[in-house]
C-alpha positions in Angstrom: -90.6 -34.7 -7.8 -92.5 -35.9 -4.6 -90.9 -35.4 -1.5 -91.5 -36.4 2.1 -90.2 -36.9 5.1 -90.0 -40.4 7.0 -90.6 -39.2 11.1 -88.7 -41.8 13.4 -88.9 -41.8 17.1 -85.6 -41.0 18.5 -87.2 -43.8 21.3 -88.1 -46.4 19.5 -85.8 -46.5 16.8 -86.7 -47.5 13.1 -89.9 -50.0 13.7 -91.6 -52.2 11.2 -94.2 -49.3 10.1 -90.9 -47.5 9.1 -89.2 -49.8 7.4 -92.8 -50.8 5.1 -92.6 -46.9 4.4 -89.2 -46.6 3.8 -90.0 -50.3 1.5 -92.5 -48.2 -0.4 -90.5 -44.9 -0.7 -87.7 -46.7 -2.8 -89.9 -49.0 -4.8 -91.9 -45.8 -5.7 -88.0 -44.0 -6.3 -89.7 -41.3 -4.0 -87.6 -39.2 -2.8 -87.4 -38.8 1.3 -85.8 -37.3 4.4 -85.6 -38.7 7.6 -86.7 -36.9 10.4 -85.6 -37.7 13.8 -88.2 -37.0 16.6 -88.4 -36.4 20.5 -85.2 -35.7 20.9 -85.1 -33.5 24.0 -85.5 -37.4 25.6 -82.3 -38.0 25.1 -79.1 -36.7 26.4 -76.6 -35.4 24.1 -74.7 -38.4 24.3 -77.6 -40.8 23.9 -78.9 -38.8 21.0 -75.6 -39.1 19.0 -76.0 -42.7 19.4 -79.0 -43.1 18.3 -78.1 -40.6 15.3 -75.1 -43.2 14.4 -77.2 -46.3 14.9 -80.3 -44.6 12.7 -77.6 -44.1 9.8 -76.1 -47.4 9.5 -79.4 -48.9 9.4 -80.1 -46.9 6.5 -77.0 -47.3 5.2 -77.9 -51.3 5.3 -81.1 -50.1 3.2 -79.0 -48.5 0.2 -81.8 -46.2 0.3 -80.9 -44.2 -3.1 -84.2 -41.9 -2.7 -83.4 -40.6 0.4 -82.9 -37.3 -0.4 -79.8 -36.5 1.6 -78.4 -39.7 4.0 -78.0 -37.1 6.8 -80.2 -37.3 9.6 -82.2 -33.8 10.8 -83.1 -34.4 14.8 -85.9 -32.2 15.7 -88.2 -31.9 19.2 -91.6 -30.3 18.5 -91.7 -29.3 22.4 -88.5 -26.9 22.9 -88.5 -26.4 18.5 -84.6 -27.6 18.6 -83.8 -28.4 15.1 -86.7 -27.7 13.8 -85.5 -23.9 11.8 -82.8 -26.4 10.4 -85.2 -29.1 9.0 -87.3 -25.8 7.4 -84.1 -24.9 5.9 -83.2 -28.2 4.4 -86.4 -27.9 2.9 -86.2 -24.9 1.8 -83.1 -25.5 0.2 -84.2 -28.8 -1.0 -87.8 -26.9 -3.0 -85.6 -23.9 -4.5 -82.9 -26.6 -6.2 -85.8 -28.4 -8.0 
């Protein structure tokens, strides 16, 4: 199976680019992850906001091909959450 993963600014939230990838993703039944990015912008607090809000929008989606309805936060800067996100991967390649 193709797999990707959708990158959404942690600032911006899901924009319309997103949601005509996300669009094509499902009518394709490809299967996706969505990354959150730039998260060392926002506090901890702020962050698990926009975590909450990021989900329930999905949730609104029923995005089916979204390989797992979790969120993975990452910051390319300080490399928080980015071993995790490899992991997932990893985990994700070795199942298939």
């Amino acid at each position: 199976k193709i797999r990707c993963c959708v990158l959404v600014d942690c600032t911006r939230g899901l924009t319309e680019d997103d949601d005509i990838i996300l669009a094509y993703l499902e009518k394709k039944r490809i299967e996706h992850q969505v990354v959150l990015t730039m998260c060392d912008l926002l506090g901890a607090e702020r962050l698990a906001q926009c975590v909450s809000a990021l989900q329930n929008e999905l949730k609104l989606r029923d995005s089916r091909h979204m390989t797992d309805p979790s969120i993975i936060p990452v910051c390319g800067h300080t490399g928080a959450g980015v071993t995790a996100l490899w992991e997932e991967l990893k985990g994700r390649s070795l199942k298939e």
